[in-house]
MARDO-46854 format. One record per atom (N, C-alpha, C): x, y, z; atom name; residue number from 0. Coordinates in nm, 3 decimals. Layout:
N
SEBA       px       py       pz  segu  bati
SEBA        X        Y        Z    CA   NUM
...
REM end
This chain:
93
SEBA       px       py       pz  segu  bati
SEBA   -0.822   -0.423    2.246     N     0
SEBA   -0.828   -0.326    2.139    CA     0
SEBA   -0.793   -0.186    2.188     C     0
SEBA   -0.853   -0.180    2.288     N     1
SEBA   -0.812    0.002    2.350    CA     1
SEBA   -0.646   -0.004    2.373     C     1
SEBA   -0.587   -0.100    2.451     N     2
SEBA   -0.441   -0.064    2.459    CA     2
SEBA   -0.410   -0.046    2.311     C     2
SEBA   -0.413   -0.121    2.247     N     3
SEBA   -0.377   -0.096    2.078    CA     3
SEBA   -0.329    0.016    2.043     C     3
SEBA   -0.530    0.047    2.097     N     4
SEBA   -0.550    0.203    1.981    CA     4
SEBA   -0.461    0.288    2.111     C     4
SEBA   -0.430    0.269    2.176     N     5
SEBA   -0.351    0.393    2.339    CA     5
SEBA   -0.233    0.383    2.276     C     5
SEBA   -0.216    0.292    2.172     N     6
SEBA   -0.040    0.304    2.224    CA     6
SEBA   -0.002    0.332    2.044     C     6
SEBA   -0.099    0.321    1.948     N     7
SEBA   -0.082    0.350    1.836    CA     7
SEBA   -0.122    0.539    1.830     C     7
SEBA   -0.204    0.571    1.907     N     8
SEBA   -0.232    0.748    1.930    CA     8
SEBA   -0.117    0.789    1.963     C     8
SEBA   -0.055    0.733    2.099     N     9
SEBA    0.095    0.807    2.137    CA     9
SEBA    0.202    0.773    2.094     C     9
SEBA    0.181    0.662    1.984     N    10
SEBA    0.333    0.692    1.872    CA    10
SEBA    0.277    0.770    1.784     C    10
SEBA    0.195    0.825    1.721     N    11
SEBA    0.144    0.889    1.616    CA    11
SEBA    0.214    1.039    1.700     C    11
SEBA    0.142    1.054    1.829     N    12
SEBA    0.143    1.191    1.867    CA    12
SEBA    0.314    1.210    1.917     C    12
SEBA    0.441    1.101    1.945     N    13
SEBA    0.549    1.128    1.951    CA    13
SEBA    0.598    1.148    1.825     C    13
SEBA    0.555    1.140    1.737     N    14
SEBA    0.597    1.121    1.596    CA    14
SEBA    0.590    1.268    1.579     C    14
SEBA    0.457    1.327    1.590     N    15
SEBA    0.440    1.445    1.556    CA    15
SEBA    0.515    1.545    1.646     C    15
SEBA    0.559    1.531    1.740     N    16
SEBA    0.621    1.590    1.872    CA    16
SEBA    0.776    1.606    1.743     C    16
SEBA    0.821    1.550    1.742     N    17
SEBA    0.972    1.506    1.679    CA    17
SEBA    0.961    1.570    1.565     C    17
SEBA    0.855    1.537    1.493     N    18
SEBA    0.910    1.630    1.343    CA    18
SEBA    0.856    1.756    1.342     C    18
SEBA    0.770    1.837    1.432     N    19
SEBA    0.773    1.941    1.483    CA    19
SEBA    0.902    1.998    1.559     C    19
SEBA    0.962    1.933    1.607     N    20
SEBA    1.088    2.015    1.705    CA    20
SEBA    1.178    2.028    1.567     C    20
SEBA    1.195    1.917    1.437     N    21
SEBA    1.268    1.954    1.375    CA    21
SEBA    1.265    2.080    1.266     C    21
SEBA    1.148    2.121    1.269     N    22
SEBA    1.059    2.188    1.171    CA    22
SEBA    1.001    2.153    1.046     C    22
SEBA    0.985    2.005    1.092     N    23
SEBA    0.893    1.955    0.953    CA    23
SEBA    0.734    1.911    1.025     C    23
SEBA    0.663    2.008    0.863     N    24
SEBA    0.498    2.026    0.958    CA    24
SEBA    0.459    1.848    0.858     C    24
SEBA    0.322    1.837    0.957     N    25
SEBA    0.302    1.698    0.954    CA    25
SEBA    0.130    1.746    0.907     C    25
SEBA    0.093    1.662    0.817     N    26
SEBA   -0.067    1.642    0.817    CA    26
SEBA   -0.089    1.522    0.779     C    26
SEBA   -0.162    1.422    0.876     N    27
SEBA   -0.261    1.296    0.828    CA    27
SEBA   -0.351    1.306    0.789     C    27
SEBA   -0.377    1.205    0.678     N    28
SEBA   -0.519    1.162    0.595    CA    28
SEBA   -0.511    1.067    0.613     C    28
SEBA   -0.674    1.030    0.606     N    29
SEBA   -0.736    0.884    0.616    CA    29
SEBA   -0.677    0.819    0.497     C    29
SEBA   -0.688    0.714    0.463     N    30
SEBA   -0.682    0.643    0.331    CA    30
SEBA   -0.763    0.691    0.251     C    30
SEBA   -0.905    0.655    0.291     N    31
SEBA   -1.068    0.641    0.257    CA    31
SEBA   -1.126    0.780    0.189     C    31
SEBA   -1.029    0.859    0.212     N    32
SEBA   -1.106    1.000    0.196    CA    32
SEBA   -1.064    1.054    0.061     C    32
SEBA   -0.941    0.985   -0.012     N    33
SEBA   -0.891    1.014   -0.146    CA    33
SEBA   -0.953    1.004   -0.267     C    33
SEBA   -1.076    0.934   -0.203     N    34
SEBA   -1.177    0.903   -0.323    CA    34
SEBA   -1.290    0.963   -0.343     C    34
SEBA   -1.275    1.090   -0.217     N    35
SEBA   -1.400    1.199   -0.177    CA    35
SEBA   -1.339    1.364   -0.219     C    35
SEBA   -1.193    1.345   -0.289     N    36
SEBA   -1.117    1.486   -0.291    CA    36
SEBA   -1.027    1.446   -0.398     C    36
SEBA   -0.936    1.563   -0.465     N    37
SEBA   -0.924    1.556   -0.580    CA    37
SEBA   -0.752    1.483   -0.629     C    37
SEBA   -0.710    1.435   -0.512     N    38
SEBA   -0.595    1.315   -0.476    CA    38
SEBA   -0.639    1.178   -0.543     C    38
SEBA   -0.736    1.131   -0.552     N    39
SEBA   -0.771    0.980   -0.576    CA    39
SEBA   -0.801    0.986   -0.735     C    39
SEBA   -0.861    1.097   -0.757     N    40
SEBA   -0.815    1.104   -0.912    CA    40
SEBA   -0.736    1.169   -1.011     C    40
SEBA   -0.699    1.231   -0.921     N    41
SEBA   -0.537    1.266   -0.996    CA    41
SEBA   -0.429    1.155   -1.032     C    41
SEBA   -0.420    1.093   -0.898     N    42
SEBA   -0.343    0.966   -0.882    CA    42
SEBA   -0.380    0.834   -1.039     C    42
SEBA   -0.470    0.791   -0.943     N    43
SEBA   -0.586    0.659   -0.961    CA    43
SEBA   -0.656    0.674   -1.177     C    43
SEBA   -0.651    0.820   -1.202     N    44
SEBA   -0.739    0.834   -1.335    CA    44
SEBA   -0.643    0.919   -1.416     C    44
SEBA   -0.556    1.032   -1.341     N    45
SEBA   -0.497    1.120   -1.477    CA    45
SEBA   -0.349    1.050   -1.461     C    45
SEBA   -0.314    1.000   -1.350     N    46
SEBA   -0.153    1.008   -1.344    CA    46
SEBA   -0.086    0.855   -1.420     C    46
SEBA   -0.145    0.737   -1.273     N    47
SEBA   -0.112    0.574   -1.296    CA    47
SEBA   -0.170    0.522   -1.390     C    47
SEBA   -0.264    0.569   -1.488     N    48
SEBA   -0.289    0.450   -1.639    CA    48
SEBA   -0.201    0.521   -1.687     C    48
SEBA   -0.155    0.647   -1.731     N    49
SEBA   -0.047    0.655   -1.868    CA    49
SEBA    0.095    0.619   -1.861     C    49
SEBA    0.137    0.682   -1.705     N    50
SEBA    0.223    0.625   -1.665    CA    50
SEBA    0.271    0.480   -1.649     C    50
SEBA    0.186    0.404   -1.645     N    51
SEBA    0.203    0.240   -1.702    CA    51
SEBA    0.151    0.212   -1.838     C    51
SEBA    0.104    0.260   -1.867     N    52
SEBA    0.119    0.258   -2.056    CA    52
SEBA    0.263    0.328   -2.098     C    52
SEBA    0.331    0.416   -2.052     N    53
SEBA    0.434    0.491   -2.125    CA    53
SEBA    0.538    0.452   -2.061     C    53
SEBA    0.543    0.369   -1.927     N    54
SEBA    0.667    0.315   -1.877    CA    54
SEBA    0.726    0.323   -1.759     C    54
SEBA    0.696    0.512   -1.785     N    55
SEBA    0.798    0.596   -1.689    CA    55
SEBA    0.706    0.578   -1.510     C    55
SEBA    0.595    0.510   -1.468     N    56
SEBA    0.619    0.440   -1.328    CA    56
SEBA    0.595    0.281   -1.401     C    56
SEBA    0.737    0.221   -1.310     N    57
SEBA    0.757    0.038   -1.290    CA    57
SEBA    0.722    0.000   -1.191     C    57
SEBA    0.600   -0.085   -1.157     N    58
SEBA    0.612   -0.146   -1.047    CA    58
SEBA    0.678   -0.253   -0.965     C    58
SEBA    0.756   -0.206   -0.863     N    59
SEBA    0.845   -0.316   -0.801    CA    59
SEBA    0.816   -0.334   -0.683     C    59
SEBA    0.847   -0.440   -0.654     N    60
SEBA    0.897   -0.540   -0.724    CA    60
SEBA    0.806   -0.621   -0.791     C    60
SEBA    0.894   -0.702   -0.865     N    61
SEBA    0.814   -0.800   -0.977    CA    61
SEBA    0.687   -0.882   -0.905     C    61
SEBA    0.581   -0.898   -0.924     N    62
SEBA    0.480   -0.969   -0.874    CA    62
SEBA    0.522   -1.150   -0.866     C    62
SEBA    0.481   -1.246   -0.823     N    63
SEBA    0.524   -1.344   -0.777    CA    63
SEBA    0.388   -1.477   -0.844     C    63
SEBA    0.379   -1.467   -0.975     N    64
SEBA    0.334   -1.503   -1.067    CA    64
SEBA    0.237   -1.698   -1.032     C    64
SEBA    0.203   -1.729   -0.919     N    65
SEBA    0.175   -1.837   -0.860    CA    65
SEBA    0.081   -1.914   -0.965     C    65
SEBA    0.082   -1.915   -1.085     N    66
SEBA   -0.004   -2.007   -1.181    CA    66
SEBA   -0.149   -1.906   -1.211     C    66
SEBA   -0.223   -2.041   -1.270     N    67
SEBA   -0.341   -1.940   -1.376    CA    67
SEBA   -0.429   -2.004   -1.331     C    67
SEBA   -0.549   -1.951   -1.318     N    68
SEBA   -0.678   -2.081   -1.278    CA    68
SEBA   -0.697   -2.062   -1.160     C    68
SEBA   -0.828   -2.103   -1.147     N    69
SEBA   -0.866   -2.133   -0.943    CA    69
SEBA   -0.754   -2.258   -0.913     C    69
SEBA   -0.747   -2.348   -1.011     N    70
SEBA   -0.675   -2.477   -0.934    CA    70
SEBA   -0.532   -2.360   -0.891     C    70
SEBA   -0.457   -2.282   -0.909     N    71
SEBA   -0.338   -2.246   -0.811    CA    71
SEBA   -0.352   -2.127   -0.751     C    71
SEBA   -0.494   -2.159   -0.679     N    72
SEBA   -0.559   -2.080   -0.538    CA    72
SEBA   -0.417   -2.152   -0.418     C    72
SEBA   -0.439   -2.298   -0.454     N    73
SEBA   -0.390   -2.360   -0.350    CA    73
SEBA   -0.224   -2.340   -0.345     C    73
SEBA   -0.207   -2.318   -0.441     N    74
SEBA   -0.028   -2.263   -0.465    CA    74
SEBA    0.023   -2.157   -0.417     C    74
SEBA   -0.076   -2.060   -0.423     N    75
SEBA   -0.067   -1.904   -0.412    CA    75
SEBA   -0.058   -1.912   -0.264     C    75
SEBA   -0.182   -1.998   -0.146     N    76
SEBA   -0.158   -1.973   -0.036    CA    76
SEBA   -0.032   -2.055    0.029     C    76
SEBA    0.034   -2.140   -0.026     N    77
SEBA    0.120   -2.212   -0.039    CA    77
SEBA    0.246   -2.098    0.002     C    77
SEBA    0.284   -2.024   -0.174     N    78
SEBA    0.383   -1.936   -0.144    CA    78
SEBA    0.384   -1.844   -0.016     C    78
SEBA    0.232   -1.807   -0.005     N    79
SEBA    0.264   -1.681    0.115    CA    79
SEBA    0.291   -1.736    0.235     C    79
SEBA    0.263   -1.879    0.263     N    80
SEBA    0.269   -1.982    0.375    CA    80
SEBA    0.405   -1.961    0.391     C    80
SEBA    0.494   -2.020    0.313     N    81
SEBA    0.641   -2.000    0.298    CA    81
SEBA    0.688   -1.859    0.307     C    81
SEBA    0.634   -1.747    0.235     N    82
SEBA    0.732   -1.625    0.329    CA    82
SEBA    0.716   -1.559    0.175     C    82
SEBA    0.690   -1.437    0.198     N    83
SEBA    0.732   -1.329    0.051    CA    83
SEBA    0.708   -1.207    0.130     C    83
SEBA    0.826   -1.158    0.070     N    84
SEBA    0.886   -1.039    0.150    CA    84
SEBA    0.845   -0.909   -0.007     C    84
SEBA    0.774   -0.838    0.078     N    85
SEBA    0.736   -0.705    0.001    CA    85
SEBA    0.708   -0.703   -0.181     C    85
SEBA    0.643   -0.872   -0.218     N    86
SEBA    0.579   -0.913   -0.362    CA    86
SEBA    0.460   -0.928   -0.364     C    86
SEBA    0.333   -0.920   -0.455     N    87
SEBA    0.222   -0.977   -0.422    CA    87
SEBA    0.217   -1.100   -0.488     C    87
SEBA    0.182   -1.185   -0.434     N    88
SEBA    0.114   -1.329   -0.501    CA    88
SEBA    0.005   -1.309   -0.557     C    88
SEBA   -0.016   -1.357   -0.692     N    89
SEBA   -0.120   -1.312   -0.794    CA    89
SEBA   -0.131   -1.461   -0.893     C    89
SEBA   -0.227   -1.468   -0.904     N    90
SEBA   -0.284   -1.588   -0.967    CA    90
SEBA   -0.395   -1.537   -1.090     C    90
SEBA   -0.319   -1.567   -1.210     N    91
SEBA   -0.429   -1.473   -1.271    CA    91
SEBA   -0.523   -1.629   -1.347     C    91
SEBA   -0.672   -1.508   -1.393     N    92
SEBA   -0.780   -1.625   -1.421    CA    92
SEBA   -0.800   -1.624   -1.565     C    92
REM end
Protein backbone atom coordinates (compact mmCIF):
# COMPACT_ATOMS: atom_id res chain seq x y z
CA UNK A 1 0.00 0.00 0.00
CA UNK A 2 2.77 2.63 0.82
CA UNK A 3 4.52 2.14 -2.65
CA UNK A 4 1.00 2.87 -4.10
CA UNK A 5 0.34 5.80 -2.12
CA UNK A 6 4.61 6.93 -3.01
CA UNK A 7 4.07 6.72 -6.38
CA UNK A 8 0.39 8.10 -6.68
CA UNK A 9 1.82 11.51 -4.39
CA UNK A 10 4.68 11.92 -7.04
CA UNK A 11 2.47 11.76 -10.05
CA UNK A 12 0.05 14.09 -8.42
CA UNK A 13 3.09 16.35 -7.40
CA UNK A 14 4.70 15.99 -11.26
CA UNK A 15 1.44 16.88 -12.44
CA UNK A 16 1.42 19.91 -10.47
CA UNK A 17 5.16 20.71 -11.35
CA UNK A 18 3.97 20.79 -15.26
CA UNK A 19 0.92 22.76 -15.13
CA UNK A 20 2.61 25.24 -13.02
CA UNK A 21 5.62 25.74 -15.48
CA UNK A 22 2.78 26.19 -17.99
CA UNK A 23 0.88 28.73 -15.99
CA UNK A 24 -2.08 26.85 -15.21
CA UNK A 25 -2.81 27.08 -11.27
CA UNK A 26 -4.04 23.72 -9.93
CA UNK A 27 -6.33 23.12 -6.74
CA UNK A 28 -7.45 19.55 -5.41
CA UNK A 29 -10.56 18.57 -3.61
CA UNK A 30 -11.49 15.60 -1.93
CA UNK A 31 -14.60 14.07 -3.43
CA UNK A 32 -16.21 13.81 0.14
CA UNK A 33 -16.07 17.37 0.99
CA UNK A 34 -18.78 18.62 -1.75
CA UNK A 35 -21.37 17.68 0.47
CA UNK A 36 -19.85 19.90 3.41
CA UNK A 37 -19.62 23.27 0.92
CA UNK A 38 -21.74 24.89 -1.40
CA UNK A 39 -20.53 22.68 -4.78
CA UNK A 40 -22.64 19.52 -3.83
CA UNK A 41 -25.64 21.51 -3.87
CA UNK A 42 -25.42 23.60 -6.45
CA UNK A 43 -24.56 20.64 -8.60
CA UNK A 44 -26.56 17.62 -6.92
CA UNK A 45 -30.06 20.09 -5.90
CA UNK A 46 -30.20 23.47 -8.05
CA UNK A 47 -28.39 22.43 -11.28
CA UNK A 48 -28.81 18.19 -12.31
CA UNK A 49 -32.74 17.68 -11.50
CA UNK A 50 -33.89 20.50 -13.95
CA UNK A 51 -31.39 19.99 -16.20
CA UNK A 52 -32.65 16.37 -16.72
CA UNK A 53 -36.16 17.35 -16.59
CA UNK A 54 -35.55 20.11 -19.38
CA UNK A 55 -33.05 18.05 -21.42
CA UNK A 56 -30.34 20.42 -21.85
CA UNK A 57 -27.69 17.80 -19.65
CA UNK A 58 -27.90 14.00 -21.58
CA UNK A 59 -26.35 11.45 -20.00
CA UNK A 60 -23.87 9.45 -22.03
CA UNK A 61 -23.51 7.16 -22.74
CA UNK A 62 -26.67 5.22 -22.89
CA UNK A 63 -26.87 2.95 -19.74
CA UNK A 64 -26.68 -0.84 -20.58
CA UNK A 65 -30.23 -1.85 -19.59
CA UNK A 66 -29.38 -5.76 -18.20
CA UNK A 67 -33.22 -6.78 -17.40
CA UNK A 68 -35.71 -6.01 -14.42
CA UNK A 69 -35.89 -7.99 -11.21
CA UNK A 70 -33.28 -9.56 -8.81
CA UNK A 71 -33.52 -12.67 -11.20
CA UNK A 72 -31.05 -10.38 -13.82
CA UNK A 73 -28.61 -9.74 -10.87
CA UNK A 74 -27.06 -12.71 -12.59
CA UNK A 75 -27.08 -11.09 -16.16
CA UNK A 76 -25.87 -7.81 -15.08
CA UNK A 77 -22.68 -9.53 -13.55
CA UNK A 78 -22.59 -11.51 -16.64
CA UNK A 79 -22.35 -8.30 -18.93
CA UNK A 80 -19.60 -6.64 -16.85
CA UNK A 81 -17.81 -10.19 -16.87
CA UNK A 82 -17.70 -9.75 -20.64
CA UNK A 83 -16.36 -6.13 -20.84
CA UNK A 84 -18.32 -2.57 -20.91
CA UNK A 85 -16.39 0.13 -21.72
CA UNK A 86 -17.40 3.55 -20.02
CA UNK A 87 -21.66 2.30 -19.57
CA UNK A 88 -23.21 1.44 -16.35
CA UNK A 89 -25.00 -1.86 -16.05
CA UNK A 90 -28.29 -1.21 -14.35
CA UNK A 91 -30.92 -3.61 -13.57
CA UNK A 92 -33.88 -1.89 -12.59
CA UNK A 93 -36.46 -3.36 -9.75
Amino acid sequence: MVPLLLRAAGAQAALMIRARSRGIRTKAIWGGTLKDNEVGPAIYADYLPKALADGSYVPAPDPLIAGTGLESVQAGFDAQLRGVSARKVVITL
